[in-house]
C-alpha positions as CSV (number, residue, x, y, z in Angstrom):
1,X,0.0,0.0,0.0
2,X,3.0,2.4,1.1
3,X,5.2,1.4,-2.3
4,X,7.7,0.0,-0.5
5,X,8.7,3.3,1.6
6,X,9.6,3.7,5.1
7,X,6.7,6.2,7.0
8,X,9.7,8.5,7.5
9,X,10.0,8.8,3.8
10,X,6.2,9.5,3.3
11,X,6.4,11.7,6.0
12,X,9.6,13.8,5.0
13,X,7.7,14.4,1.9
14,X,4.7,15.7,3.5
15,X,6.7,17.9,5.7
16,X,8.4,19.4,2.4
17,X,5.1,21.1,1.7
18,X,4.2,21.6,5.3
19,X,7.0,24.9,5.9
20,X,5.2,27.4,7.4
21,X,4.6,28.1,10.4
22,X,0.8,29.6,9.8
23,X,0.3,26.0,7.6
24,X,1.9,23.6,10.1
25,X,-0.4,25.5,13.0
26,X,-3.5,24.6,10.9
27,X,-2.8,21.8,10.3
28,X,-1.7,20.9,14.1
29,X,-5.6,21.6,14.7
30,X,-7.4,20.4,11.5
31,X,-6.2,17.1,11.9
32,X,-7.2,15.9,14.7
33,X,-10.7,17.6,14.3
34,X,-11.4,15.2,10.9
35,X,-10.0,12.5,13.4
36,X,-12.1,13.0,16.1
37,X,-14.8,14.2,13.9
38,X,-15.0,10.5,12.0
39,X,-15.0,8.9,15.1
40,X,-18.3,10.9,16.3
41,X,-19.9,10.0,13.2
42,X,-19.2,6.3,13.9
43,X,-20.8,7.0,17.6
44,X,-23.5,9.7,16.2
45,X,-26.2,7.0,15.4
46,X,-26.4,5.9,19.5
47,X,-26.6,9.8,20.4
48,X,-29.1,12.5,19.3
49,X,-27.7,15.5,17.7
50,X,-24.3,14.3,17.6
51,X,-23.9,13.9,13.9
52,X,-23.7,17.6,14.2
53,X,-21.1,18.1,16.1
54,X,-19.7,15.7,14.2
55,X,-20.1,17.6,10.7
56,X,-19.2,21.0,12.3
57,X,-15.8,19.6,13.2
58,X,-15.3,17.9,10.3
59,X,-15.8,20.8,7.8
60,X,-13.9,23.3,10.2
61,X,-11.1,20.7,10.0
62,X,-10.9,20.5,6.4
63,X,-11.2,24.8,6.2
64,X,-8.1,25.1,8.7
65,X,-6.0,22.5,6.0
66,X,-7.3,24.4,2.5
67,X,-6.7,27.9,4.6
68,X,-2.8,26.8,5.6
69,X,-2.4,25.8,1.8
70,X,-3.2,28.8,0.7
71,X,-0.9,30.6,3.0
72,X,1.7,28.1,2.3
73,X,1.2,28.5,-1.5
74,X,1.2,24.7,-2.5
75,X,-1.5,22.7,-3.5
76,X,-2.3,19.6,-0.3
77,X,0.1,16.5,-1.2
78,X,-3.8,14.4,-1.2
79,X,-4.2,15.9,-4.6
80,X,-1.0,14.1,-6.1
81,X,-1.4,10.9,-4.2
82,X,-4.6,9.8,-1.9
83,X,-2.0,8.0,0.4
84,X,-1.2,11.3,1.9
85,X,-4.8,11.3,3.3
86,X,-3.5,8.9,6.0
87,X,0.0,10.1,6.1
88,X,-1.0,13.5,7.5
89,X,-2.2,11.6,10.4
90,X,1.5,10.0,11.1
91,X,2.4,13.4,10.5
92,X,0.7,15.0,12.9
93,X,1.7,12.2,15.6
94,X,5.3,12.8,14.5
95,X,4.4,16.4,15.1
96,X,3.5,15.9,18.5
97,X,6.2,14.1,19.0
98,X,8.6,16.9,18.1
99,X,9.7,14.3,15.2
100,X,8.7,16.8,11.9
């Protein structure tokens, strides 16, 4: 699924279009809100309303990544390759990690 390459690798690439500051900060907070926003929608038949919450955090999430992009001035690495969907998340980990 990963060609072959190391997480490192995937995830030096992402962090070649993941510079700025202003990008890197949304990004630090858009991620985990998709994250935490697909697990809600997992839980969101069991709990009234909570699909909303859900969708709210989910589309704020995705608005924080397209609005660090266009600071950063490159296009999200997703649009070359959809493995980067899932990479962004070992990103962010690494991130928190003070690894990238």
């Amino acid at each position: 699924m990963f060609a072959g390459r190391s997480w490192e690798s995937w995830i030096a690439q992402y962090s070649l279009s993941h510079t700025n500051p202003a990008n890197r900060l949304c990004h630090t907070f858009g991620i985990p809100m998709i994250v935490v926003a697909l697990a809600l929608l997992l839980v969101s038949p069991f709990v009234t309303h909570l699909w909303i919450v859900a969708v709210a955090l989910y589309a704020g999430g995705w608005v924080l990544q397209f609005v660090g992009h266009a600071i950063e001035g490159k296009p999200p690495e997703f649009f070359s390759d959809w493995r980067f969907l899932l990479v962004g998340v070992r990103w962010w980990v690494a991130k928190m990690q003070g690894r990238a």
